[in-house]
Backbone as numpy.savetxt, mean C-alpha at the origin, in Angstrom:
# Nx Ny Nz CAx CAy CAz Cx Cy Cz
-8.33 12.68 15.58 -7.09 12.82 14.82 -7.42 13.30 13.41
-6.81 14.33 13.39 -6.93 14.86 11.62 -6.94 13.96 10.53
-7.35 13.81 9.27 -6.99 12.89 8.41 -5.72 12.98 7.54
-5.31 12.45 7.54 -3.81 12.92 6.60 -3.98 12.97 4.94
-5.08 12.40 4.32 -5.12 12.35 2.92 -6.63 12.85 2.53
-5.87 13.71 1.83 -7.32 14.72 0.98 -7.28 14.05 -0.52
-9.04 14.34 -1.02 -9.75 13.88 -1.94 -8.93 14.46 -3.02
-8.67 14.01 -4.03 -7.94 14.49 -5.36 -9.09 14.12 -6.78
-10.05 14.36 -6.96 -10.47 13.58 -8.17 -10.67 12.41 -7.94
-10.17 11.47 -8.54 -9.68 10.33 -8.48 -9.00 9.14 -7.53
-8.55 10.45 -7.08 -7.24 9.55 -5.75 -7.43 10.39 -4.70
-6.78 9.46 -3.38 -6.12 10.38 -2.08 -5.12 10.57 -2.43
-4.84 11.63 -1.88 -3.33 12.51 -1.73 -2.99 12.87 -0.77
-1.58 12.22 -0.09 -0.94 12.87 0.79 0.12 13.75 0.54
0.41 15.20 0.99 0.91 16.42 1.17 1.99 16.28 1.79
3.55 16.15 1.45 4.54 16.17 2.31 4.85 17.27 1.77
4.70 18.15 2.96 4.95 19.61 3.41 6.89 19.59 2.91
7.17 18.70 3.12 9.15 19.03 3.28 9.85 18.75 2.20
8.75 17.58 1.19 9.49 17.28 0.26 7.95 17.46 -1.22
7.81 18.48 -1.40 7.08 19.30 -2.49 6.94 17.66 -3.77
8.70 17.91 -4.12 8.83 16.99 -5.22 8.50 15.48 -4.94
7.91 15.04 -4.21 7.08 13.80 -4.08 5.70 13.74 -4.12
5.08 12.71 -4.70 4.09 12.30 -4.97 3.66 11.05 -4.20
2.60 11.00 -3.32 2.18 9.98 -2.64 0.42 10.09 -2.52
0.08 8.68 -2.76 -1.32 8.70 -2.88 -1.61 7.03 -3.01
-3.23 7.02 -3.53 -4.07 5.97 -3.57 -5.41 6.21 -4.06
-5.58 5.03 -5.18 -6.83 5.97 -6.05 -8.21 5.45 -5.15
-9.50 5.90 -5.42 -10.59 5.72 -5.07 -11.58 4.78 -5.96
-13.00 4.27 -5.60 -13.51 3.30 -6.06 -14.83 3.69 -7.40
-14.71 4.58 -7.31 -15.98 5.06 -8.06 -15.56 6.43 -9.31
-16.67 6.54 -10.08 -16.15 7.25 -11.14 -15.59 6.95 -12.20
-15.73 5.45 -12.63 -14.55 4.79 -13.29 -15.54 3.93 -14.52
-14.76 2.89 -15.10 -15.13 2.25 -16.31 -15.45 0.93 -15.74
-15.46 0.32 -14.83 -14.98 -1.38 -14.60 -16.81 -1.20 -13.96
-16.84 -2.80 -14.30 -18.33 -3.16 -13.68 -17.93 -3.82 -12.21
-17.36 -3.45 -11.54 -17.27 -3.73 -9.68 -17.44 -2.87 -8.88
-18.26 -2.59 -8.36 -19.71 -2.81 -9.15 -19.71 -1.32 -10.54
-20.90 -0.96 -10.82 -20.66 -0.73 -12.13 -20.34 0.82 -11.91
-19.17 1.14 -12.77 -18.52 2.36 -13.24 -17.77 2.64 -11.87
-16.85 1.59 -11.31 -15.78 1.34 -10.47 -14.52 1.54 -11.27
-13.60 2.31 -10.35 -12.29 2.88 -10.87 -11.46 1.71 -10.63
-10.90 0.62 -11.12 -10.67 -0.35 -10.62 -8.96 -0.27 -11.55
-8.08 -0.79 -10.47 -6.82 -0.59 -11.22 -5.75 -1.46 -11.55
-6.82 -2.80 -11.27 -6.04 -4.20 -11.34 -6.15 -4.65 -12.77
-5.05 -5.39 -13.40 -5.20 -6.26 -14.90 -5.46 -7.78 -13.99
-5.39 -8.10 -12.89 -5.12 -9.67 -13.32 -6.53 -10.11 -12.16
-7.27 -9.00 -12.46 -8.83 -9.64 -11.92 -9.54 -9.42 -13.16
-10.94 -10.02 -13.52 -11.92 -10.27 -14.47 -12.47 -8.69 -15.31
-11.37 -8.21 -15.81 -11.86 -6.95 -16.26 -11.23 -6.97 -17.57
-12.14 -5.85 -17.97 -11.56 -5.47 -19.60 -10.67 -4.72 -19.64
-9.25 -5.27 -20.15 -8.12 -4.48 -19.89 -7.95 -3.19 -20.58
-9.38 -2.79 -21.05 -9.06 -1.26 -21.51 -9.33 -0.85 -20.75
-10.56 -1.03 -20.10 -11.03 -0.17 -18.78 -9.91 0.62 -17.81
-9.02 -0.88 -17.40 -7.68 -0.31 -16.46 -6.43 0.61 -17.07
-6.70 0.61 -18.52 -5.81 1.23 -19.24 -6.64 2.77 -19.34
-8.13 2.53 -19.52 -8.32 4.33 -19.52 -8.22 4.74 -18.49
-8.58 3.96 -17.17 -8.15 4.75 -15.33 -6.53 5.22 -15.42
-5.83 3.92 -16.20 -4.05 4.49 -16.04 -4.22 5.86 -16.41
-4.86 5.85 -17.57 -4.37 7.19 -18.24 -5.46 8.53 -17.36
-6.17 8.29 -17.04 -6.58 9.17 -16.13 -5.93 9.82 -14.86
-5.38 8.93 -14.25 -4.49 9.39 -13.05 -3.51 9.36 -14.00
-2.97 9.02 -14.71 -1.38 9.84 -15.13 -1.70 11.20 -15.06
-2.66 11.52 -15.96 -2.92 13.28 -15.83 -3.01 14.06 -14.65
-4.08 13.38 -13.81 -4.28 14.12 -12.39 -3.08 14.07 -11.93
-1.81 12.97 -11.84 -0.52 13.16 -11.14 0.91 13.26 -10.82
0.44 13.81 -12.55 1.30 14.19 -13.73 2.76 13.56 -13.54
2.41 12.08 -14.04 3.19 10.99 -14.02 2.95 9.79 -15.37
3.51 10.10 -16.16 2.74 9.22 -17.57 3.12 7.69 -17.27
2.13 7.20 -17.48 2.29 5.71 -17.30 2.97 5.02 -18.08
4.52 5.42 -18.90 5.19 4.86 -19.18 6.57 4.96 -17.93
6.52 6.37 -17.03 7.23 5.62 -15.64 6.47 4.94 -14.93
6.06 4.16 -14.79 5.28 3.83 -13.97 5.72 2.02 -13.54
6.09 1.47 -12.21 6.07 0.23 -12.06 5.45 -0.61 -11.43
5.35 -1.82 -11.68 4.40 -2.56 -10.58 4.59 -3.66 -10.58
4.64 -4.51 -9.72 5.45 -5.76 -9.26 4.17 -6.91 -9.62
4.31 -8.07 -9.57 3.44 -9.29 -9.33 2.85 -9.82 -7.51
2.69 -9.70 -6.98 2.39 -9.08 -5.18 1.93 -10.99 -5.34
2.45 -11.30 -4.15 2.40 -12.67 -3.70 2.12 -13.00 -2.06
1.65 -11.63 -1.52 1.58 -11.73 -0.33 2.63 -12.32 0.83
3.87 -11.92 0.41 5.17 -12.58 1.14 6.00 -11.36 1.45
6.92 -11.42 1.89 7.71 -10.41 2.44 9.31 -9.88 1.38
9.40 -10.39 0.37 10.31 -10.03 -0.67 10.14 -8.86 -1.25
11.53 -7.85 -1.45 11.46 -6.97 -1.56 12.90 -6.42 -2.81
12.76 -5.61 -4.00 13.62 -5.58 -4.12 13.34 -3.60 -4.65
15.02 -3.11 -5.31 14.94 -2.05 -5.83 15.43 -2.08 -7.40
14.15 -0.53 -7.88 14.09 -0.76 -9.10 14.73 0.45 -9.55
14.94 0.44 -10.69 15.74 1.37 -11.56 14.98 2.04 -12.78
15.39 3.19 -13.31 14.68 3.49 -14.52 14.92 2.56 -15.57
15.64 1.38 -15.54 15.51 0.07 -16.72 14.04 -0.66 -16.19
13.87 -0.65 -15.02 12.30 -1.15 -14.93 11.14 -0.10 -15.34
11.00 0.99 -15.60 10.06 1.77 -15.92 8.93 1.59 -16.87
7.84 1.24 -16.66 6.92 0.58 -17.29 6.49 -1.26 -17.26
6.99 -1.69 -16.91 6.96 -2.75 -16.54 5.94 -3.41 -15.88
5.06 -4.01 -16.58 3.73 -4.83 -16.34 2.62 -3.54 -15.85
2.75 -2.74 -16.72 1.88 -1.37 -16.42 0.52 -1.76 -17.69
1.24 -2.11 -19.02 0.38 -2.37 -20.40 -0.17 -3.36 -20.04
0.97 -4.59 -19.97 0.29 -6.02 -19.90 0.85 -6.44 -18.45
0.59 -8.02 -17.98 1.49 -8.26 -17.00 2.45 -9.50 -17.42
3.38 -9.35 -16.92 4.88 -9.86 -17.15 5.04 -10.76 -16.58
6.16 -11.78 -16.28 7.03 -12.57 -15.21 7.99 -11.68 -14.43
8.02 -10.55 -15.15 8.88 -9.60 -14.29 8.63 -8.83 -13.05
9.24 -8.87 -12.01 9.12 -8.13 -10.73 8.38 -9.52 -10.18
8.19 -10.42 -10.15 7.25 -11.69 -9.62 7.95 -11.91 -7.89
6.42 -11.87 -7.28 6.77 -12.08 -6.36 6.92 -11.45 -4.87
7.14 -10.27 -5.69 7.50 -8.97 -4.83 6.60 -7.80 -4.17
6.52 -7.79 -2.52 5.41 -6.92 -1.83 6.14 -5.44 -1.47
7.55 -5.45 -1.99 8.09 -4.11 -1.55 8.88 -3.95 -2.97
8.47 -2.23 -3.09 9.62 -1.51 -3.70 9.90 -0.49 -3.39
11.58 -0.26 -3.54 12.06 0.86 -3.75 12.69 1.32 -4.53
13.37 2.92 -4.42 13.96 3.39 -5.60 14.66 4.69 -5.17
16.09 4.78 -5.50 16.90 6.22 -5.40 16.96 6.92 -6.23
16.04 6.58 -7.70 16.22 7.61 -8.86 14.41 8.46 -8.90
14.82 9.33 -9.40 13.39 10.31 -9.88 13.01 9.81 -10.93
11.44 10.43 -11.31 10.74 10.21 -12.50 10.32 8.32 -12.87
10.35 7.76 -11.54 9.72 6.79 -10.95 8.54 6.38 -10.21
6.99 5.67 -10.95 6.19 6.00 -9.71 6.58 4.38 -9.26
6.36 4.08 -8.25 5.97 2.82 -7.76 4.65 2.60 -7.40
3.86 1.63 -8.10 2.55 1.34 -7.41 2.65 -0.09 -7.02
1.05 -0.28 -6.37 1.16 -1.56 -6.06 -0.79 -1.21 -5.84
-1.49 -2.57 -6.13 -2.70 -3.01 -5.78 -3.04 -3.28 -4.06
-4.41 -2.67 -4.01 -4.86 -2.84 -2.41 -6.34 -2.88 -2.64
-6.79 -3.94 -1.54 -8.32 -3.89 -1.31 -8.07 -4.64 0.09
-7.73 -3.91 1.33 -7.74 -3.92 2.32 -6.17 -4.09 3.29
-6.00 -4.89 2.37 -4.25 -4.77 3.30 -3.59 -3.64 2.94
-2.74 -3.44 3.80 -2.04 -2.15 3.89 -0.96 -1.28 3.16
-1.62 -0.14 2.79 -0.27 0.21 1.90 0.57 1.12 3.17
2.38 0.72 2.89 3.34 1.35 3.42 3.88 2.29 2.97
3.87 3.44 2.78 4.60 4.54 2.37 5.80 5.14 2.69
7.28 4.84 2.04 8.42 5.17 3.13 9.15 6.37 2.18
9.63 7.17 2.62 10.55 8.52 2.23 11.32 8.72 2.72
12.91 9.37 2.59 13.91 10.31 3.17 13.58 11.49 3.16
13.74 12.31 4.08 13.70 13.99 4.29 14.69 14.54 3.56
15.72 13.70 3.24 17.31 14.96 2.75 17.31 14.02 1.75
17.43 12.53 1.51 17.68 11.91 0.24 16.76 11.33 -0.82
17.03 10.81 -1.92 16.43 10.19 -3.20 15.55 9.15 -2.87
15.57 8.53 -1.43 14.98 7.38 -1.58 13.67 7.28 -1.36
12.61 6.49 -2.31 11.41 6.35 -1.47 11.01 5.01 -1.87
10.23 4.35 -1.10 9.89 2.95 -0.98 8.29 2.96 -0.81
7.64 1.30 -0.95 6.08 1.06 -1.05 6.22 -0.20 -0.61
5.20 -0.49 0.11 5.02 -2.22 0.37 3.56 -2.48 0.86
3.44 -3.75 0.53 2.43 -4.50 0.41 2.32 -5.35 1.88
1.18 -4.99 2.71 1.26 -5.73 4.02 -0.10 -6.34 4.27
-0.65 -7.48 3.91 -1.86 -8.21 3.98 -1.00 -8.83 5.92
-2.23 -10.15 5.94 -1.89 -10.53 7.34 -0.65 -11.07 6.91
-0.41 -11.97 5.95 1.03 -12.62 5.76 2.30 -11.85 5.78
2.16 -10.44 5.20 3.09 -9.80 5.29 3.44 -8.85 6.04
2.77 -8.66 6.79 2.87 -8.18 8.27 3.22 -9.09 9.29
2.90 -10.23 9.24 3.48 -11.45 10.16 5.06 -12.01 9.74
5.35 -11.78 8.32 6.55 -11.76 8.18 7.71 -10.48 7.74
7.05 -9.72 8.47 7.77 -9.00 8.90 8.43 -7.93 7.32
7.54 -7.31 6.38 7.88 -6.93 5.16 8.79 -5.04 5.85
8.14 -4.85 6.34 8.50 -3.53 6.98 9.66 -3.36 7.24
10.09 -4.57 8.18 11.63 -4.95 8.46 12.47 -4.77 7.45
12.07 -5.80 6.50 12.78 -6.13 5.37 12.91 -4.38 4.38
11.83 -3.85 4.32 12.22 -2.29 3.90 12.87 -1.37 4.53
12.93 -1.68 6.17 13.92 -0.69 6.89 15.46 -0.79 7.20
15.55 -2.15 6.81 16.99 -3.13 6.32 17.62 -2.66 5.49
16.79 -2.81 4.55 17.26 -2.43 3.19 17.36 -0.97 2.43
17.00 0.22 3.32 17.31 1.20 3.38 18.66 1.65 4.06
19.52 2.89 2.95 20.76 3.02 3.41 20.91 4.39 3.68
20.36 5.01 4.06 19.75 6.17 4.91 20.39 6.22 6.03
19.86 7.57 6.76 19.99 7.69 8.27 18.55 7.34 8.62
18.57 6.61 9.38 17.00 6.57 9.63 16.47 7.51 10.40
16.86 8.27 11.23 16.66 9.68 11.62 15.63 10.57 10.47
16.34 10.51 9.42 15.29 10.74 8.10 14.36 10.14 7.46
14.07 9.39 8.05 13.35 8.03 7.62 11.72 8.31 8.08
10.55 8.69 7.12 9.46 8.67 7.29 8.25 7.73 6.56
7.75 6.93 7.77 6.30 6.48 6.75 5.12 7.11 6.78
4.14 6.60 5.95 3.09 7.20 5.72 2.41 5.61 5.92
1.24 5.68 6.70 0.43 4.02 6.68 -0.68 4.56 6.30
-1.37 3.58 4.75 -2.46 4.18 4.27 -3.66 3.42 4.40
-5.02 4.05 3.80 -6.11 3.40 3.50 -6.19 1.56 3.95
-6.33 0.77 4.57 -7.03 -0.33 4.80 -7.86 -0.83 6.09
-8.11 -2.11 6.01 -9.04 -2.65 7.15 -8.61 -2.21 8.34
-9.89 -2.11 9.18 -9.58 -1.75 10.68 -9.42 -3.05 11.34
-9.53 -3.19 12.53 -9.58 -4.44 13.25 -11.42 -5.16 13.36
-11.78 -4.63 12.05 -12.70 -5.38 12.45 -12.77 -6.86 11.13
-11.18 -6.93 11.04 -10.00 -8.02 9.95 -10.53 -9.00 11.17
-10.76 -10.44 11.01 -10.86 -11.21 11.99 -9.91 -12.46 12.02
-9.08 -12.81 12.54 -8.02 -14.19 12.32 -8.69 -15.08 12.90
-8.16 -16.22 13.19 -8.43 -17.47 13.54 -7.25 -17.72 14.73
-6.91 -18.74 15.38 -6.47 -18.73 16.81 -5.26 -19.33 16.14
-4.95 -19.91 14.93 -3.57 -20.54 14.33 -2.84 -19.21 13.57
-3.97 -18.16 13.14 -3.07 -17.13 12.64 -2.72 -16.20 14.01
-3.32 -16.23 14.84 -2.92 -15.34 16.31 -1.79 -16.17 16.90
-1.74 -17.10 16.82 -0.16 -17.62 16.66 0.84 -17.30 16.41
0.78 -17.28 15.00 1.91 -16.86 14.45 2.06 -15.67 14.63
1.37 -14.85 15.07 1.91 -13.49 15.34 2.22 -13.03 16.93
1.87 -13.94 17.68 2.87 -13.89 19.04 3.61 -13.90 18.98
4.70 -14.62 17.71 6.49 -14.62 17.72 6.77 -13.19 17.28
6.18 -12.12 16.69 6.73 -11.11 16.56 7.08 -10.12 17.55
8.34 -9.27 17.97 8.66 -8.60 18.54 8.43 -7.44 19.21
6.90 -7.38 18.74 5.90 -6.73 19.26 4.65 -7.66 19.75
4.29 -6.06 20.91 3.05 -6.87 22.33 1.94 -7.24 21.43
1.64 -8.44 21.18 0.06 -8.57 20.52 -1.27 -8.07 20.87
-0.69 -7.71 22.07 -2.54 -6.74 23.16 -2.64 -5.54 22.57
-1.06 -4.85 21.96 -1.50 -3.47 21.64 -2.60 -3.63 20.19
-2.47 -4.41 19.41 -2.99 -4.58 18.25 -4.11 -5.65 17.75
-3.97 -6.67 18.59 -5.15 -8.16 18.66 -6.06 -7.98 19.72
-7.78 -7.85 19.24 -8.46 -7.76 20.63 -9.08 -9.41 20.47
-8.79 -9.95 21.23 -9.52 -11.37 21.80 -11.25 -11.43 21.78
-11.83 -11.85 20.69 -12.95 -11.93 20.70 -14.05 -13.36 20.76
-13.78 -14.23 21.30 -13.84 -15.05 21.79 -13.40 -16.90 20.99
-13.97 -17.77 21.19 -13.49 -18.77 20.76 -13.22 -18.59 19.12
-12.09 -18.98 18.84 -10.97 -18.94 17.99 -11.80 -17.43 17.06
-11.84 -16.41 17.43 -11.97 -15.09 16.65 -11.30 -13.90 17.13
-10.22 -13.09 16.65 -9.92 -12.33 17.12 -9.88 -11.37 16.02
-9.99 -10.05 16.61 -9.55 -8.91 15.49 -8.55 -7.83 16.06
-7.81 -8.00 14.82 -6.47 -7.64 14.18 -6.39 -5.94 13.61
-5.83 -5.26 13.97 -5.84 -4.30 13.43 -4.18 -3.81 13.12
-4.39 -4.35 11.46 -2.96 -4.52 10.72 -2.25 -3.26 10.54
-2.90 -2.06 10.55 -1.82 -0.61 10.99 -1.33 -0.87 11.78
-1.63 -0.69 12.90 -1.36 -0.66 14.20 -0.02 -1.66 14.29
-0.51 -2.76 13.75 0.80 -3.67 13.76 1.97 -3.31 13.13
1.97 -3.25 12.02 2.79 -2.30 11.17 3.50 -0.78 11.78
3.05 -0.39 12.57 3.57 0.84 13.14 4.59 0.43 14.14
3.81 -0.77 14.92 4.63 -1.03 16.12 5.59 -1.55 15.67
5.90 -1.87 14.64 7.05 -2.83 13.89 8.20 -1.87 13.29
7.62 -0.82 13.19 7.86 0.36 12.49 9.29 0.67 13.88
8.29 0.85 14.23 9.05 1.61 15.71 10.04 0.90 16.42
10.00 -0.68 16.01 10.64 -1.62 17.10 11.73 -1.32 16.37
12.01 -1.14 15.21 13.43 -1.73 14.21 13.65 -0.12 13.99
13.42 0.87 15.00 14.37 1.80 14.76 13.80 3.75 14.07
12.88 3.31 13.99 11.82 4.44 13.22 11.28 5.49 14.66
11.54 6.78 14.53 10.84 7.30 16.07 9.25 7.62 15.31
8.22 7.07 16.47 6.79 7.22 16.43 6.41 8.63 15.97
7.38 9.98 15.82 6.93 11.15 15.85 6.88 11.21 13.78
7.76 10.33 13.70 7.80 9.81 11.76 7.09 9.29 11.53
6.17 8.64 12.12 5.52 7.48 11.46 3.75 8.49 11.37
3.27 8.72 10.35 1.83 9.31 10.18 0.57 7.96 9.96
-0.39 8.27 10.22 -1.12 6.79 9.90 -2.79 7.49 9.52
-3.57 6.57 8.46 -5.00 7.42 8.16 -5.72 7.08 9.17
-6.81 7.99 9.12 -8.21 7.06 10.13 -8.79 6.46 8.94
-8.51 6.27 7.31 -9.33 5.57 6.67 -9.22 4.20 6.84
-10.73 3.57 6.65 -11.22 1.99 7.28 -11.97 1.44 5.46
-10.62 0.87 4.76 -11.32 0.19 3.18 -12.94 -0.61 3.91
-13.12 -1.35 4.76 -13.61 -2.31 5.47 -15.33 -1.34 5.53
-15.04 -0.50 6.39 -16.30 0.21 6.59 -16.81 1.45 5.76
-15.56 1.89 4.62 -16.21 2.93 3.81 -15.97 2.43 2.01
-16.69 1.51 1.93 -16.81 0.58 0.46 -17.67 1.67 0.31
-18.34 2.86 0.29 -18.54 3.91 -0.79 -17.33 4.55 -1.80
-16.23 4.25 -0.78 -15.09 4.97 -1.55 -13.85 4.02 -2.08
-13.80 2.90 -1.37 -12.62 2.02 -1.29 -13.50 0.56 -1.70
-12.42 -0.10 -2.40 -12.61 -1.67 -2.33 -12.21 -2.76 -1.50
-12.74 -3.40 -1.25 -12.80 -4.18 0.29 -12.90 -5.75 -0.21
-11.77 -6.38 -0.33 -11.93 -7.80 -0.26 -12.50 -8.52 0.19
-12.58 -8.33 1.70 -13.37 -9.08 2.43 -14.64 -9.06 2.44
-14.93 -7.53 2.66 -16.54 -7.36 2.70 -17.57 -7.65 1.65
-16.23 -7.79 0.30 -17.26 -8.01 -0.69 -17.21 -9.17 -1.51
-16.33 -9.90 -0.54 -16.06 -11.38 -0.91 -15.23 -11.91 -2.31
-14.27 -10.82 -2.11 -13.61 -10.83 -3.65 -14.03 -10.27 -4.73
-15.29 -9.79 -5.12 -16.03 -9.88 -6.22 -15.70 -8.17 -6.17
-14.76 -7.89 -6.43 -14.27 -6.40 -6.28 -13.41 -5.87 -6.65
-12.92 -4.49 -7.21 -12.20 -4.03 -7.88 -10.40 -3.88 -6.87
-9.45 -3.68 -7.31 -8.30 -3.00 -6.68 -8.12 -1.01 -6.72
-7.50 -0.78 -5.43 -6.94 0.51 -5.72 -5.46 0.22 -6.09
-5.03 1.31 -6.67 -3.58 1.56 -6.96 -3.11 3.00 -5.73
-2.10 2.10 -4.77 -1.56 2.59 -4.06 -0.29 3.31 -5.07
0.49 4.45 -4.93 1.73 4.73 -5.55 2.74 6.24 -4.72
4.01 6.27 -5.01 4.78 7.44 -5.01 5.66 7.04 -5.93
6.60 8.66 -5.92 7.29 8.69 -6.94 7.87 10.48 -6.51
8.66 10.47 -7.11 9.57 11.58 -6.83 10.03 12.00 -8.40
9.62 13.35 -8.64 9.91 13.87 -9.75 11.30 14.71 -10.07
């Protein structure tokens, strides 16, 4: 399968051929100011870094994606399924410092331009959602929690679209070689999707999870046709040359900044 996101500098970039005036991407791990490890592009404030560092990467990708980081938003991510939409009165918002504002929240969207939405990733999944004919585009945050509760849903709900027009993009994270425990394979039997297509059974209480996959099928159950939905072969998990990987590196690791935005 082709890859859907080419090298930009700094970031991946995905190319929507239909809609020019969008911007969709995810930055990379290296090349940067942060010591994780050292001269890591790291794009988180609320891990152990010097908040200039993340302020000269902001200003670096503002240039490459010619988006100044005073539009720019980003939520407080709590690993839950809450979702809301933002407006150009949120623009900038916990971009300098971080706020109480947006708390909480693994999805955004937005019907106005000259908006980016980002959000932090080091292995869970970024969601990428767009209209073909309208203003809207959306982002969400899908670790195991928020894929088990169902955040996708909650963004395809809350879209007032035709969903006919309705496209995601599933980016950069862990493959299934994510491992749960037999109480988190639980909880994800109640979802409305087959757990065989996505959980391989690896023996006493270990299984691996492969959280795209889940996310797609979820995609598809609530209404999305599979021919919309695009997905990477990138694996954060197995290519920590380029990506940061929570797991693999036991926390002690930088964030990417997932984002779109429509100019």
């Amino acid at each position: 399968m082709e890859e859907i996101f080419s090298q930009q500098n700094h970031h991946l970039s995905y190319n929507v051929q239909e809609r020019p005036d969008l911007t969709i991407g995810i930055t990379t791990r290296t090349d940067g100011h942060s010591p994780y490890p050292n001269n890591a592009f790291n794009m988180a404030r609320y891990i152990d870094d010097n908040p200039e560092n993340i302020t000269k990467h902001q200003r670096i990708l503002a240039e490459e994606i010619g988006f100044s980081c005073d539009s720019w938003v980003f939520p407080i991510q709590t690993h839950e399924n809450k979702i809301q939409e933002v407006k150009s009165s949120d623009r900038g918002k916990n971009i300098s410092e971080l706020t109480n504002e947006l708390y909480g929240l693994d999805g955004l969207y937005t019907y106005e331009s000259n908006i980016l939405l980002t959000m932090c990733f080091a292995d869970c999944v970024p969601i990428y959602l767009y209209d073909t004919n309208s203003e809207y585009v959306g982002l969400c945050h899908a670790g195991w929690r928020g894929t088990q509760s169902q955040i996708i849903k909650e963004m395809i709900e809350n879209y007032k679209g035709d969903i006919e027009n309705l496209r995601i993009v599933i980016g950069p994270s862990t493959s299934n070689s994510y491992e749960i425990n037999d109480d988190i394979y639980n909880k994800f039997k109640s979802l409305p999707i087959d757990s065989s297509l996505y959980i391989e059974n690896r023996g006493q209480n270990k299984h691996g999870i492969d959280l795209k996959r889940a996310n797609e099928l979820l995609a598809i159950f609530y209404g999305v046709k599979p021919e919309h939905i695009v997905k990477t072969n990138h694996c954060t998990a197995s290519e920590t040359d380029k990506f940061f990987s929570y797991r693999v590196e036991q926390g002690n690791t930088g964030r990417m900044l997932a984002f779109i935005g429509r100019k």
